[in-house]
C-alpha positions in Angstrom: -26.4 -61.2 -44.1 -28.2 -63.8 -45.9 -28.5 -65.7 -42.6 -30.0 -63.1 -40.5 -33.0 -62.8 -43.2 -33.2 -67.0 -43.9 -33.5 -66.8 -39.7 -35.9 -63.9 -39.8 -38.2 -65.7 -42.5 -38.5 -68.7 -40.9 -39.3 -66.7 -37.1 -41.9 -64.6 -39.6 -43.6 -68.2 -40.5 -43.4 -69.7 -37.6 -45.4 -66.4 -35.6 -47.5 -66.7 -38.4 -48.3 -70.2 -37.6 -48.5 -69.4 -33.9 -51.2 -66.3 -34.5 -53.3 -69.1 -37.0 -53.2 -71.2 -33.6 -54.3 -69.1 -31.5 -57.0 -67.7 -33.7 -58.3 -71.2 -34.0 -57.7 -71.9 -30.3 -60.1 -68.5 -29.8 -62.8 -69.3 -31.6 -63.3 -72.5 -29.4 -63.2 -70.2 -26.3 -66.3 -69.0 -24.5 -66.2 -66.6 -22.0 -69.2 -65.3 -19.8 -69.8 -61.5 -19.0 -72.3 -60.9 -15.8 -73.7 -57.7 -14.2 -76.5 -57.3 -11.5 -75.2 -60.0 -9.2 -75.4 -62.8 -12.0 -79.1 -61.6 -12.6 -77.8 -61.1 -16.6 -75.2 -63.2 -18.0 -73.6 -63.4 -21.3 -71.5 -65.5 -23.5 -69.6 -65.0 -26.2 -66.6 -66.9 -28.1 -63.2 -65.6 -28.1 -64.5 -63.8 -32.3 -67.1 -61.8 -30.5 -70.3 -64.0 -31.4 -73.0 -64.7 -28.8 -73.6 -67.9 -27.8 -75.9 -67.6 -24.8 -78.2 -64.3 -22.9 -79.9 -65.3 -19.5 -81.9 -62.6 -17.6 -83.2 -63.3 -14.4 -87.0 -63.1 -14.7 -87.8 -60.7 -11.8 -85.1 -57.9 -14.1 -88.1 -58.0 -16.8 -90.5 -56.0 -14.8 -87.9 -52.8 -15.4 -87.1 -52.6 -18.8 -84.2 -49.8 -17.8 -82.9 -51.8 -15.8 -82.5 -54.4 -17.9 -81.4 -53.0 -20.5 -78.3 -51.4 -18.6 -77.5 -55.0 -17.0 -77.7 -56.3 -20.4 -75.4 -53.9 -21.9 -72.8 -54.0 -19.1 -72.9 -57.9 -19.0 -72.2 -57.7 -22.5 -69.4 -55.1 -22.1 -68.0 -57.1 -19.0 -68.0 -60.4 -21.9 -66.2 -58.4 -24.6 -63.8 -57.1 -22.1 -62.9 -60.6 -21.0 -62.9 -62.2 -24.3 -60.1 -59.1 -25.4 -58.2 -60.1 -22.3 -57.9 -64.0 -23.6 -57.4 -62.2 -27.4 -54.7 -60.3 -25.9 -53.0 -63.1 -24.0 -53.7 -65.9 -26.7 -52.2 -63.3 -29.6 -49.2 -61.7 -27.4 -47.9 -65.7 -26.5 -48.1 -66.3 -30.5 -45.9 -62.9 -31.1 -43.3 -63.8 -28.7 -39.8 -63.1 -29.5 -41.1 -61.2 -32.3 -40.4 -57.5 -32.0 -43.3 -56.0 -33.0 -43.3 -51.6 -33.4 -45.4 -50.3 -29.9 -49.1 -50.3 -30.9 -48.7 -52.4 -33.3 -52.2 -55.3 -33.5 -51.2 -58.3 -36.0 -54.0 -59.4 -38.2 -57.1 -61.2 -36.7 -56.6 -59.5 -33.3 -59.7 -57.7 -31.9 
């Protein structure tokens, strides 16, 4: 018995060792979220911060417009920096059974 939870501890420390990793390796991730062809683009790090907004000049003369290409490039980033998240987190976890639904600390 005492085995199972020395060998359950040290799994335990090394995922959490695994998810400080990957949270490090994330925050030096950018990823770039587009809509309108590429006429708006922008990038964000794998914590969610913006690094970078470009809008095509000729967008500015609709101020809709742009604002719905800016908000979907921005939705197309987050969705892509959750996909790395995701991936990045779920290799750190593995072999760990985690409960269904389950998000370990630092995920987004």
């Amino acid at each position: 018995m005492r085995g199972n939870i020395a060998q359950l501890m040290q799994q335990a420390q090394k995922m959490q060792e695994n998810l400080q990793k990957a949270q490090e390796e994330l925050a030096k991730i950018e990823v770039t979220g587009n809509a309108g062809g590429g006429m708006v683009s922008v990038t964000l790090t794998g914590r969610m911060e913006c690094r970078k907004v470009r809008i095509d000049p000729s967008v500015l003369s609709d101020p809709e417009m742009a604002e719905d290409l800016i908000a979907a490039a921005i939705n197309d980033a987050v969705n892509k920096a959750n996909t790395e998240s995701q991936s990045k987190m779920g290799a750190a976890t593995a072999g760990m059974p985690l409960p269904p639904g389950m998000k370990m600390p630092g995920m987004f």
